[in-house]
Residue frames relative to the residue before (quaternion, step in Angstrom):
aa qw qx qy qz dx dy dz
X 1.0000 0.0000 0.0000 0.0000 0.00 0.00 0.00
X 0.2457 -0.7402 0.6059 0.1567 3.71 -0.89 1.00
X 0.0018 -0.8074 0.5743 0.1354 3.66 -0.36 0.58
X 0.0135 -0.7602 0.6443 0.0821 3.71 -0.78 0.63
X 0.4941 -0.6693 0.4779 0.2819 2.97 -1.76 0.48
X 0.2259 -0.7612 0.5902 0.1454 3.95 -1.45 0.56
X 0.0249 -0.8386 0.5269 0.1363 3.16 -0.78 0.66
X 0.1990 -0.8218 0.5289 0.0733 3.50 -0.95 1.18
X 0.8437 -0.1756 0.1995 0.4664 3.73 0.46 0.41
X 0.6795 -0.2748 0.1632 0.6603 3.64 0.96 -0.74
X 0.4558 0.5805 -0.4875 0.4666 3.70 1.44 -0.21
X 0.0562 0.7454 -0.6472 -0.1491 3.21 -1.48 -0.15
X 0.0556 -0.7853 0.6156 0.0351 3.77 -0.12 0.99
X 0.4732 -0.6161 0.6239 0.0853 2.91 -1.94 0.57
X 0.0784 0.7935 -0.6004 0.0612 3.87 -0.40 0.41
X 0.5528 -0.5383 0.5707 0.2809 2.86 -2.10 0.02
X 0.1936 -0.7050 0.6140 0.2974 3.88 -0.48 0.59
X 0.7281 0.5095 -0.2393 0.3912 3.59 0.70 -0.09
X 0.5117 0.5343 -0.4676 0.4838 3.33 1.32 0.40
X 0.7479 -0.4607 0.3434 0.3324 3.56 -1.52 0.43
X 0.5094 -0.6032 0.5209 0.3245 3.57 -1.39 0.25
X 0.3085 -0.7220 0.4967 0.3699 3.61 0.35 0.02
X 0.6732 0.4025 -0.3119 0.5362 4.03 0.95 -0.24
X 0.8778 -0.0099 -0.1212 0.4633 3.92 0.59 -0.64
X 0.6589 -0.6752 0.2551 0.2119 3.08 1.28 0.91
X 0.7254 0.4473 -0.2745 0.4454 3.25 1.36 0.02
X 0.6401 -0.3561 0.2227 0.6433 4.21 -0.80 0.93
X 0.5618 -0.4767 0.6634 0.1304 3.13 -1.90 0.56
X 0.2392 -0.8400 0.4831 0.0615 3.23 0.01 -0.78
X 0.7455 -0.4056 0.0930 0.5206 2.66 1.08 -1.39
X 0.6880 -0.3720 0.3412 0.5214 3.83 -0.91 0.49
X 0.0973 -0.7277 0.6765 0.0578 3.00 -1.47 1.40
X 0.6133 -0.3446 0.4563 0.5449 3.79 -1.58 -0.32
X 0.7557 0.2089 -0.3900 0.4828 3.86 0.03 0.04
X 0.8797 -0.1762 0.1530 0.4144 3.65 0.05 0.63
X 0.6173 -0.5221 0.4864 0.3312 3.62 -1.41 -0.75
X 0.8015 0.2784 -0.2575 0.4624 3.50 0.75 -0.25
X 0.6686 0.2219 -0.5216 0.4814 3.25 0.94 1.32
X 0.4634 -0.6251 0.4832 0.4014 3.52 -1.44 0.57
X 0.7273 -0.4989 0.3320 0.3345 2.89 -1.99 0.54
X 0.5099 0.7195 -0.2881 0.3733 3.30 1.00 -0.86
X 0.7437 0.1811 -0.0261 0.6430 3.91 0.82 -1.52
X 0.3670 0.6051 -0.4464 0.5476 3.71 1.01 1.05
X 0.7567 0.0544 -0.1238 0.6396 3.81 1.01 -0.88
X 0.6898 -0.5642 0.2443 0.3823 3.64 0.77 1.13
X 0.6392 0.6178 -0.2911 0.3535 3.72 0.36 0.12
X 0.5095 -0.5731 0.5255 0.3686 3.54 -1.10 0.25
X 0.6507 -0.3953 0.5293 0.3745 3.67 -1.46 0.00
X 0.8244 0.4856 -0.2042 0.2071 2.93 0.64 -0.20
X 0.4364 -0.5157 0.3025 0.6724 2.89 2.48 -0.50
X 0.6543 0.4046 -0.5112 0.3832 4.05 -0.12 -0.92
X 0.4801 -0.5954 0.5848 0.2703 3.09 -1.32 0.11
X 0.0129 -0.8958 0.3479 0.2762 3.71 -1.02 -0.24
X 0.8899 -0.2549 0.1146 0.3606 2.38 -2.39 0.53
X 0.5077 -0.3721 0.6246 0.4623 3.81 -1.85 0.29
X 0.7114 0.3025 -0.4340 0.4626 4.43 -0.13 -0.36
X 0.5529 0.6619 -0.3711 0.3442 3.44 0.58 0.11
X 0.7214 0.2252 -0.0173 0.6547 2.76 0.76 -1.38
X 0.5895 0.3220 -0.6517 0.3523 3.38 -0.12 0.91
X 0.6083 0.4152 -0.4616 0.4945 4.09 1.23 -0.42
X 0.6226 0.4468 -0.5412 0.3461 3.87 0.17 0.50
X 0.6657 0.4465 -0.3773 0.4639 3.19 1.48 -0.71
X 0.2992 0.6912 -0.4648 0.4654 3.86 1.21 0.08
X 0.6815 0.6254 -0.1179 0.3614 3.02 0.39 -2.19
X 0.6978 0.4817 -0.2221 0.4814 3.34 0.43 -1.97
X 0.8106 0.3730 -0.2814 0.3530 3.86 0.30 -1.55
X 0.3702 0.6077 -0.4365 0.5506 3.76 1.39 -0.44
X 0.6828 0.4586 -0.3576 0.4422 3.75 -0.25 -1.19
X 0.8949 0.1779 -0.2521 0.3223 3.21 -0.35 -1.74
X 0.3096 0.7334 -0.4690 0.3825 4.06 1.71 -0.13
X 0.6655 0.5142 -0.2424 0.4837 3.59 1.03 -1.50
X 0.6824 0.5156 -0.3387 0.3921 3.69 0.54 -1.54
X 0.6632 0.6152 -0.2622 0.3361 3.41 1.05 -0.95
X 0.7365 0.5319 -0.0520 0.4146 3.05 0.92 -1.14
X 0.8164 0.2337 -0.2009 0.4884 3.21 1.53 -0.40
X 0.5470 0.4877 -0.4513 0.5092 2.49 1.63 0.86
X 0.3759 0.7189 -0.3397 0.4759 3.41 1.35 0.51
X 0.8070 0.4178 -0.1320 0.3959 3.07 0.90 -1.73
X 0.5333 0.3650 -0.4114 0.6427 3.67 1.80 -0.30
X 0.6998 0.3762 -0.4953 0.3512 3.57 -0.34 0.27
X 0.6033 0.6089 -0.3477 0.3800 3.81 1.14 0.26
């Protein structure tokens, strides 16, 4: 596990640079403007690569995204029961 550090103003979180993007599914890498568990890249709509994407694209990331945070939710439910 690679943990790096983010800094948000006076927060300072800790993450995994190796966990998934929650929109294209690949490492993060690094800390975006919307947080830690998406990359910077699908944070300002685009591939890694520059293109931007497609309208079918971006509805499977938003798939992607609601699967993730459906999951985040739920287990964090289930330790608070």
């Amino acid at each position: 596990m690679d943990l790096k550090i983010a800094q948000y103003g006076s927060m300072t979180l800790e993450y995994d640079a190796d966990a998934l993007c929650w929109y294209c599914e690949l490492p993060v890498e690094n800390a975006s403007m919307g947080g830690t568990v998406i990359c910077p890249a699908c944070d300002c709509g685009h591939h890694r690569d520059g293109r931007r994407w497609t309208y079918a694209e971006m509805l499977v990331r938003y798939k992607n995204f609601a699967r993730h945070r459906c999951a985040a939710i739920l287990t964090m439910e289930a330790s608070h029961a």
